[in-house]
N, C-alpha and C positions, 0 to 999 in steps of 0.2 A: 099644955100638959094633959088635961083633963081629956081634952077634944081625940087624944093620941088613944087614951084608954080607952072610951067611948067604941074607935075605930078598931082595935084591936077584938074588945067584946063581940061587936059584930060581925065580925071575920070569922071568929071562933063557933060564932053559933050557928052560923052559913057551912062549916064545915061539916058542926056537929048535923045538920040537917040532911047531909048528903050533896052539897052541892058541888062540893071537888069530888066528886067520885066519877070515874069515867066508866062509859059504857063499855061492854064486850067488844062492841065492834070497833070501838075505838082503839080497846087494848090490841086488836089481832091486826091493824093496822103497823103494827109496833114489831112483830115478834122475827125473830131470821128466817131464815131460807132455809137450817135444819132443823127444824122446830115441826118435827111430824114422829109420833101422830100426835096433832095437837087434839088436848079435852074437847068436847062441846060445853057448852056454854050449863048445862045441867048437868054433867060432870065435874065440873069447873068447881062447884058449890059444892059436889059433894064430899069431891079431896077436901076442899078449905076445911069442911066440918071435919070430918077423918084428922086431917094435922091439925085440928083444933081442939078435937080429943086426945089424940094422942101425944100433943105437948103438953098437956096434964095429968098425963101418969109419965110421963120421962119418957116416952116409946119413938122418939125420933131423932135422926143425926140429920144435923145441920152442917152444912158448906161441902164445899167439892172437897178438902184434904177428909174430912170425917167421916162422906161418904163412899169416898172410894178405896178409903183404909175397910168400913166395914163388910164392902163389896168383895175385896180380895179374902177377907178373914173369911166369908161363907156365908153372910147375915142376909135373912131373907126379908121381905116385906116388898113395897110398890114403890119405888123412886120417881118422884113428883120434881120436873124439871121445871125454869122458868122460862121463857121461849124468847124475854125481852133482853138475855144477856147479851153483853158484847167487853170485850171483842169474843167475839165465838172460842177460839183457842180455850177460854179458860176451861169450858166441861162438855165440848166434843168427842171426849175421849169417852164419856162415861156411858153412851145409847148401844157403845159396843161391846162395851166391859159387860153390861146388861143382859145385853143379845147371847154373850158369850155362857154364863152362870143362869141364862134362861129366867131373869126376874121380869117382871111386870114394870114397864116406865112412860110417862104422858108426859108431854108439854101443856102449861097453862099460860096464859097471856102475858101475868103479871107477875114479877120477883117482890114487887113491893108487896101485892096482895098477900102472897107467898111468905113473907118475911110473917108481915102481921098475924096471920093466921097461926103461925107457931106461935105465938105468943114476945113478938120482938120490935125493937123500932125499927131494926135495919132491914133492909132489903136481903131476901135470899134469894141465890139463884137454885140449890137442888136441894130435896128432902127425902130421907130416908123412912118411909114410916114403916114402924114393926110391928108384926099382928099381936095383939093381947086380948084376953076375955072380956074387958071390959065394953069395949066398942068393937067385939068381934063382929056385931050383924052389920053394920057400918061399913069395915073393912073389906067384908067378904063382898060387900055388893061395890064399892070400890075397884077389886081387884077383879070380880067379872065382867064389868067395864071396861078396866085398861085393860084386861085381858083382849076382848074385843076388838079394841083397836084396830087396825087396818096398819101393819107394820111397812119401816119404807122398803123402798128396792136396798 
């Protein structure tokens, strides 16, 4: 019983160390076939922080029904996909509804990372972040980024 706990603690602290964490290129091994234009890997980090501010003033819709209700209402900001979804059907529809309303949207590696960074356990696959004052200089350099992107055919 003892020897169980012992095993567990050090699992835990292995975690806490970084040791399940997988590298980028691990992640982009992973991601579909529409999954363009994907982040680089210094964008990557700098959404996580963006939806990591802005789950803490309320300024994000989480999942495909919440964000593509907010896309039809008129709701602006940068829609941050996850690129390891599957089966694809679930939010293929969304890069065109995007294209359509001319928002700003990237693919990142990971939904789990993705999840976590809102502030959640579960995995997400898209986010809606909305610009506010608080972490506008954040935002803005965010959305010059995905702006940039290189969009598909």
């Amino acid at each position: 019983m003892t020897k169980t706990k012992k095993e567990k603690g050090a699992v835990e602290a292995e975690e806490a160390a970084g040791g399940n964490e997988k590298s980028y290129q691990e992640l982009i091994a992973n991601i579909n076939p529409i999954a363009q234009p994907l982040a680089t890997r210094k964008l990557s980090k700098k959404l996580y922080k963006c939806v990591k501010k802005a789950a803490k003033l309320k300024q994000i819709r989480r999942g495909v029904k919440e964000v593509q209700k907010f896309i039809n209402k008129g709701e602006k900001g940068i829609v941050v996909l996850a690129g390891d979804t599957l089966p694809i059907d679930v939010y293929c529809h969304l890069p065109v509804m995007c294209e359509d309303r001319s928002l700003p949207y990237a693919y990142i590696p990971s939904k789990v990372d993705l999840g976590s960074s809102a502030g959640s356990k579960r995995p997400t696959c898209v986010i809606l972040i909305k610009p506010h004052q608080e972490y506008q200089e954040a935002y803005d350099e965010c959305l010059e980024e995905v702006s940039g992107l290189p969009k598909p055919l």
